[in-house]
C-alpha positions as a Markdown table, in Angstrom:
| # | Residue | x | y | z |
|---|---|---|---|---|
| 1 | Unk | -69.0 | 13.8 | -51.0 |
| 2 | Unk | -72.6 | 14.9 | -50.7 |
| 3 | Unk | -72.8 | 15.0 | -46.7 |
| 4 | Unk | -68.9 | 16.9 | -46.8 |
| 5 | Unk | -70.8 | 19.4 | -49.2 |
| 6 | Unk | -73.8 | 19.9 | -46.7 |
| 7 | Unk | -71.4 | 20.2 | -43.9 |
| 8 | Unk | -69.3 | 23.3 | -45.6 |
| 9 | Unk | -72.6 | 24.8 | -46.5 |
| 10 | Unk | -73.5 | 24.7 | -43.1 |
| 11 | Unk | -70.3 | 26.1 | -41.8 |
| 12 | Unk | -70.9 | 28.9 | -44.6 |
| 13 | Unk | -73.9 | 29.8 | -43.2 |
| 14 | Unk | -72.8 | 29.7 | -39.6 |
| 15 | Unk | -69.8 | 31.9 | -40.3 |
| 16 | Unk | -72.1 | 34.3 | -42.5 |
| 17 | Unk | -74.5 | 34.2 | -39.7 |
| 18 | Unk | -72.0 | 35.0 | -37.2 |
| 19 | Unk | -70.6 | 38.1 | -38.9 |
| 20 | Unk | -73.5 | 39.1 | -39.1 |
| 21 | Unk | -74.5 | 39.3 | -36.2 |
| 22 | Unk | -71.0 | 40.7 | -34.4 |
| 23 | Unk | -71.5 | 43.7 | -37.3 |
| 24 | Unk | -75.2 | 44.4 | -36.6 |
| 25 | Unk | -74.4 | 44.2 | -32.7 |
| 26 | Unk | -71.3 | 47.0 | -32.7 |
| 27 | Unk | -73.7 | 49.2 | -35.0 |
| 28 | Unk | -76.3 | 48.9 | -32.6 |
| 29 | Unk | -74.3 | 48.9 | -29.3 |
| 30 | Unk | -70.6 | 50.8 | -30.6 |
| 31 | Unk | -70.3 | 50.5 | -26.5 |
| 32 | Unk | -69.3 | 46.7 | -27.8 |
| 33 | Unk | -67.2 | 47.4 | -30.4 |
| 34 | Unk | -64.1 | 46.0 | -28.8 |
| 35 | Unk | -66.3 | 43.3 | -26.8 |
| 36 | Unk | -65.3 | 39.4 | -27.4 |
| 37 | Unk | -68.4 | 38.0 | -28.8 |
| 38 | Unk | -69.0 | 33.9 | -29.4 |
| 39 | Unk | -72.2 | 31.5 | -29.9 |
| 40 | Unk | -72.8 | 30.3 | -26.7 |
| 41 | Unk | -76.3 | 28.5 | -26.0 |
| 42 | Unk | -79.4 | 28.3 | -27.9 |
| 43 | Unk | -80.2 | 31.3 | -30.1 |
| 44 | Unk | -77.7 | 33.4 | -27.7 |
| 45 | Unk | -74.4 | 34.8 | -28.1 |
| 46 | Unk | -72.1 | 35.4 | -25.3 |
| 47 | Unk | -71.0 | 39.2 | -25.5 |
| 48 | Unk | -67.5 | 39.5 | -22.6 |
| 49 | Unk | -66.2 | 43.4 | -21.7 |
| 50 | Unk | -63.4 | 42.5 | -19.3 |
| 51 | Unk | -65.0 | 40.5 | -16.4 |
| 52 | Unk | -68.6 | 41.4 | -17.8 |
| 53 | Unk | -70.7 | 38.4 | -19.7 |
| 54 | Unk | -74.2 | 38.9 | -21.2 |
| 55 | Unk | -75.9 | 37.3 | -23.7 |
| 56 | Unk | -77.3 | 38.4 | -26.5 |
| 57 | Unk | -80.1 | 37.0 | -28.6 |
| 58 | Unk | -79.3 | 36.6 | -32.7 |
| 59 | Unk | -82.3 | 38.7 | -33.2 |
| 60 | Unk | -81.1 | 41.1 | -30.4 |
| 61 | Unk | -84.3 | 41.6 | -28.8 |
| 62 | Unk | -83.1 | 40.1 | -25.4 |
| 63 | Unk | -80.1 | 40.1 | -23.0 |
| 64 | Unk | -79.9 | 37.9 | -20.0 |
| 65 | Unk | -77.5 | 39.2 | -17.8 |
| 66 | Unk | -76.7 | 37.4 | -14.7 |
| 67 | Unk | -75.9 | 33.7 | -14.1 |
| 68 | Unk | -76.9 | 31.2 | -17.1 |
| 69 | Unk | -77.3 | 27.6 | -15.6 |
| 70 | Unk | -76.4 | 24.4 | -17.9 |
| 71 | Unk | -78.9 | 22.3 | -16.0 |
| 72 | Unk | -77.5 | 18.9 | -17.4 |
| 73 | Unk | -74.2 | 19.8 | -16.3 |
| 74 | Unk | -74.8 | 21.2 | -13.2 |
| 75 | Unk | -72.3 | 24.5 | -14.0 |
| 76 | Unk | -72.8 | 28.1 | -14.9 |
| 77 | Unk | -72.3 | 29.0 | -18.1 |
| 78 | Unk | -71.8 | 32.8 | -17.2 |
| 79 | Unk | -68.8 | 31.8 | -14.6 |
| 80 | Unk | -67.3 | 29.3 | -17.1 |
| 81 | Unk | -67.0 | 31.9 | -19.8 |
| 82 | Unk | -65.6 | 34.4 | -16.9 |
| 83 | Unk | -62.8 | 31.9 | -16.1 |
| 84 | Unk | -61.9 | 31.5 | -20.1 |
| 85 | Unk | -61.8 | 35.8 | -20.0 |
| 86 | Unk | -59.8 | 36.0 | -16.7 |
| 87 | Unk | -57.5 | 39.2 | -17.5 |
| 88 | Unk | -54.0 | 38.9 | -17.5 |
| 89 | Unk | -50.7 | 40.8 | -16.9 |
| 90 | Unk | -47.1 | 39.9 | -18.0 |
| 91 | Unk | -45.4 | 40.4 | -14.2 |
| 92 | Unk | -42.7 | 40.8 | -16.2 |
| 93 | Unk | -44.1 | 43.7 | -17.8 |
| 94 | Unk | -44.6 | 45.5 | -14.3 |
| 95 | Unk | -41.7 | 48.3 | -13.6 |
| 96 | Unk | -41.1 | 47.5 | -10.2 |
| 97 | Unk | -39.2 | 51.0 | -10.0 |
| 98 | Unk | -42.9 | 52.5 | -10.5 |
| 99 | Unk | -44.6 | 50.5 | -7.3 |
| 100 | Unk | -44.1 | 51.5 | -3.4 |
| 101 | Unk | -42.3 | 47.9 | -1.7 |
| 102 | Unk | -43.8 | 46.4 | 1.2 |
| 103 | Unk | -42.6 | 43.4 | 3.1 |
| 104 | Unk | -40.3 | 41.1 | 1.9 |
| 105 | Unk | -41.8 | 37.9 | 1.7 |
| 106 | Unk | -41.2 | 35.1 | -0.9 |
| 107 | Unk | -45.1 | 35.2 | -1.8 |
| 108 | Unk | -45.5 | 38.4 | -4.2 |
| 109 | Unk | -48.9 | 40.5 | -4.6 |
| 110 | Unk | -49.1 | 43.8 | -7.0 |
| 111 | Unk | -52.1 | 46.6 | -6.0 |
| 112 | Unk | -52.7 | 49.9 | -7.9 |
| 113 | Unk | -54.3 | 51.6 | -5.5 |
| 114 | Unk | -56.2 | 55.0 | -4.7 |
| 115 | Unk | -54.5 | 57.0 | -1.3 |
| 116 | Unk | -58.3 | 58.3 | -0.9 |
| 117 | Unk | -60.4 | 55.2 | -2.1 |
| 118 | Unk | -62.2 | 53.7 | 0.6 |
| 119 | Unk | -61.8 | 50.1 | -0.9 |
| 120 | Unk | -58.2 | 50.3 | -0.9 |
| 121 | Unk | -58.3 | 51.3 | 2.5 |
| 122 | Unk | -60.2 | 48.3 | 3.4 |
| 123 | Unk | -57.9 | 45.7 | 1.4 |
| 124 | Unk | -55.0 | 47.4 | 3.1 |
| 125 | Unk | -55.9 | 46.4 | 6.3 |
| 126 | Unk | -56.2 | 43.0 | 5.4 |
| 127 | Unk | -52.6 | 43.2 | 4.0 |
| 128 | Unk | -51.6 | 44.0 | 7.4 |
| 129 | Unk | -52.8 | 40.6 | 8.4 |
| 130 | Unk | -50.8 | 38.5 | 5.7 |
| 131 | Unk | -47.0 | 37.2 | 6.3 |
| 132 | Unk | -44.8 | 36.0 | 3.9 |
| 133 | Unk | -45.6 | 38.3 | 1.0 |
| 134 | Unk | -44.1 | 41.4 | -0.6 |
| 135 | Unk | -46.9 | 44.1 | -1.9 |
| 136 | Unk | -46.0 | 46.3 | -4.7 |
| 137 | Unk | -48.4 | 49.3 | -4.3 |
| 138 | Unk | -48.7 | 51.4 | -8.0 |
| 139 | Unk | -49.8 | 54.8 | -7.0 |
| 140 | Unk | -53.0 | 55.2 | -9.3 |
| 141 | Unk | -54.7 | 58.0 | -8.2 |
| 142 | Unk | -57.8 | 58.6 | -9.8 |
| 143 | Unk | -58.9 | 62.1 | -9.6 |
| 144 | Unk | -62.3 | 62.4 | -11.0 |
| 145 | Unk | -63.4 | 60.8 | -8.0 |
| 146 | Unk | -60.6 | 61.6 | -5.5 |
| 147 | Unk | -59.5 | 65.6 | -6.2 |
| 148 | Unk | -56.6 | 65.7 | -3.7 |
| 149 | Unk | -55.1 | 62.5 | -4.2 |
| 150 | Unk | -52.7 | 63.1 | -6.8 |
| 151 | Unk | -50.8 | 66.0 | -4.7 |
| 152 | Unk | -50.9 | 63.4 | -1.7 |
| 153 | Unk | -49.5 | 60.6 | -4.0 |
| 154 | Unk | -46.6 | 62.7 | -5.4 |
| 155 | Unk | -46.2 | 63.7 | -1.5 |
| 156 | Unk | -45.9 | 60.0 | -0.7 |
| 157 | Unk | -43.4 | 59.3 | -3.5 |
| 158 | Unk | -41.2 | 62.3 | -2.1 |
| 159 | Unk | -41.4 | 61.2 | 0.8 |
| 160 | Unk | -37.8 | 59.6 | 2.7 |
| 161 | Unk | -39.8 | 56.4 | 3.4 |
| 162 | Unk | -42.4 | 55.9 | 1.1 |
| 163 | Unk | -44.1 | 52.3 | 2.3 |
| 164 | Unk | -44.9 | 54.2 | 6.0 |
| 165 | Unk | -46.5 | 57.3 | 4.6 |
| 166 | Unk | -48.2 | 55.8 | 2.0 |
| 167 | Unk | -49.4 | 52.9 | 4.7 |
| 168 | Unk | -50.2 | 55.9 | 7.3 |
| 169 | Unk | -52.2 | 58.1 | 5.0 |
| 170 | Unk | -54.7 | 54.9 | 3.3 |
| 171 | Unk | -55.0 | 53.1 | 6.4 |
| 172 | Unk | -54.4 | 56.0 | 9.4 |
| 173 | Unk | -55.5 | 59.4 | 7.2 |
| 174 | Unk | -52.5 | 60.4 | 8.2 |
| 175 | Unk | -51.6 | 63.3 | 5.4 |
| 176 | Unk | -47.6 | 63.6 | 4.4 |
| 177 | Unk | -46.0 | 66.6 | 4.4 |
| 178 | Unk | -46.3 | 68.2 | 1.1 |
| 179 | Unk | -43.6 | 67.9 | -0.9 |
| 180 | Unk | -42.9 | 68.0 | -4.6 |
| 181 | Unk | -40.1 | 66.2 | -6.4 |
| 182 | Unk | -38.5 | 65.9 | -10.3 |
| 183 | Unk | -40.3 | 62.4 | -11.4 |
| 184 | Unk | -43.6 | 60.2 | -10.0 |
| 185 | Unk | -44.6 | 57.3 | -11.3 |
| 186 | Unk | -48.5 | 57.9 | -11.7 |
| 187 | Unk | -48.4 | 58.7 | -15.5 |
| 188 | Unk | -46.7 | 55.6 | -15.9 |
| 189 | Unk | -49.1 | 53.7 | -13.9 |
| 190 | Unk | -52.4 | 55.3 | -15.2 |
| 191 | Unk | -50.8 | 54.6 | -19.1 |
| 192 | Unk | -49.9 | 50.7 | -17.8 |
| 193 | Unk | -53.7 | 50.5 | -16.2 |
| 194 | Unk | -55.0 | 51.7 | -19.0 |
| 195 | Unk | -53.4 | 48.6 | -21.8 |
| 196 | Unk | -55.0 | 46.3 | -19.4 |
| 197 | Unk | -58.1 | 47.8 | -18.7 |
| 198 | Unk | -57.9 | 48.4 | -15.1 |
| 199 | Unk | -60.0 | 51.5 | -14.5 |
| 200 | Unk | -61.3 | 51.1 | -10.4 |
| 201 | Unk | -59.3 | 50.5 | -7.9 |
| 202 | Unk | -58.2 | 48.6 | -5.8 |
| 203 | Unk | -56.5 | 46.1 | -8.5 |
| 204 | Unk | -54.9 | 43.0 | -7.4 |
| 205 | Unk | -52.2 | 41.4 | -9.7 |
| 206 | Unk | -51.0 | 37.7 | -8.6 |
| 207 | Unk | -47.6 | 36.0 | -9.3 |
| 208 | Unk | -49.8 | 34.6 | -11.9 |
| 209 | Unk | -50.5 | 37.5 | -13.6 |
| 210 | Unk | -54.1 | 37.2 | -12.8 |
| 211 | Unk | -56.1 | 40.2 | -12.0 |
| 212 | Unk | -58.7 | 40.8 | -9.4 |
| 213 | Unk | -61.1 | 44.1 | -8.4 |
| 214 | Unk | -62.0 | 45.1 | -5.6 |
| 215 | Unk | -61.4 | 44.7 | -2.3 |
| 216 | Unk | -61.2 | 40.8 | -1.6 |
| 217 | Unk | -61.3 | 39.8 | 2.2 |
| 218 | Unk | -58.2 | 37.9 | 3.7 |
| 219 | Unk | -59.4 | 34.6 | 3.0 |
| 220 | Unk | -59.7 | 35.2 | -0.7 |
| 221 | Unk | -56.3 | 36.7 | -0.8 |
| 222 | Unk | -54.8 | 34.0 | 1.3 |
| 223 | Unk | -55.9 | 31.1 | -1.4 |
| 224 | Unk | -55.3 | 33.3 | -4.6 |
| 225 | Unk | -51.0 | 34.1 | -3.2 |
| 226 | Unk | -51.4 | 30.1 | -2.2 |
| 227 | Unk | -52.5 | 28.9 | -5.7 |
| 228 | Unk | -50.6 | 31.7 | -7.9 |
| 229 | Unk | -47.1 | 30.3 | -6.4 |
| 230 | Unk | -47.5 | 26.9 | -7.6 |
């Protein structure tokens, strides 16, 4: 009875300790507020923001971030917590109706993508090199950093073929004739980007729901549509 006692006090404390800590943290960071924070190793807590990990100290006078090394088991602690926090998306959730259809392979890839951003360009030629796949591009233009490319996007979605001048003006810089129509999708998009946190693009969605920034070479995309279909 005495060592169950010791062991609930303990857990008490811990708890305490740990609330703590997450309420002193968003008071002295509110940039963490929504952050997922857990004890991780030593006197550190593990602080995740999307694909972001840092640790904390309890007495918040340092932060390590970068890779954190368990030497006994030979892993990083920093990629093992980013695999736990890997940010997911219903498919089913996705509105098709809203994305720009490429290809028509049985292997399926979803991109919100930027006409004007130079990343997207870049992982769009590599999409030229894949086969067996179907790409739904959602139109996300983002135009703090890219003025023009909302008018180009809605020109795009006017446009009678939509997958060759969207492909012609990212990849060629080929501009479509401007048109305007009733209804785009990019609201829509920017709102769905938005509930998952997907603020830069490129953005690649898998079958698996996974999502990955940036511009990833062919290789990278190759193995993630290999693994995501099993």
């Amino acid at each position: 009875m005495k060592h169950k006692l010791l062991a609930l006090l303990f857990l008490t404390l811990s708890f305490n300790a740990f609330a703590d800590f997450q309420s002193d943290l968003k008071v002295k960071f509110p940039q963490l507020k929504d952050a997922k924070i857990e004890k991780s190793f030593g006197d550190f807590y593990s602080v995740v923001t999307g694909q972001e990990v840092i640790f904390i100290s309890s007495d918040m006078n340092y932060i390590v971030n970068g890779e954190v090394v368990d030497i006994s088991k030979g892993k990083s602690v920093t990629q093992a917590i980013r695999d736990a926090n890997k940010q997911k998306v219903n498919i089913g959730s996705l509105n098709l109706d809203d994305a720009i259809k490429m290809g028509n392979g049985s292997r399926k890839l979803y991109v919100f993508s930027d006409p004007l951003c130079p990343y997207c360009k870049q992982v769009e030629r590599e999409f030229d090199k894949l086969t067996d796949v179907t790409i739904y591009i959602f139109p996300m233009p983002l135009v703090g950093l890219h003025p023009d490319a909302q008018s180009l996007t809605e020109s795009v979605w006017c446009s009678k073929d939509k997958a060759t001048a969207w492909h012609n003006l990212v990849v060629g810089g080929v501009k479509p004739a401007s048109k305007s129509c009733p209804t785009n999708p990019v609201e829509r998009n920017l709102a769905f980007a938005k509930k998952y946190n997907i603020y830069g693009t490129p953005a690649l969605i898998f079958a698996d729901g996974e999502i990955v920034p940036g511009a990833l070479p062919l290789a990278s995309i190759e193995q993630k549509l290999t693994q995501a279909k099993k």
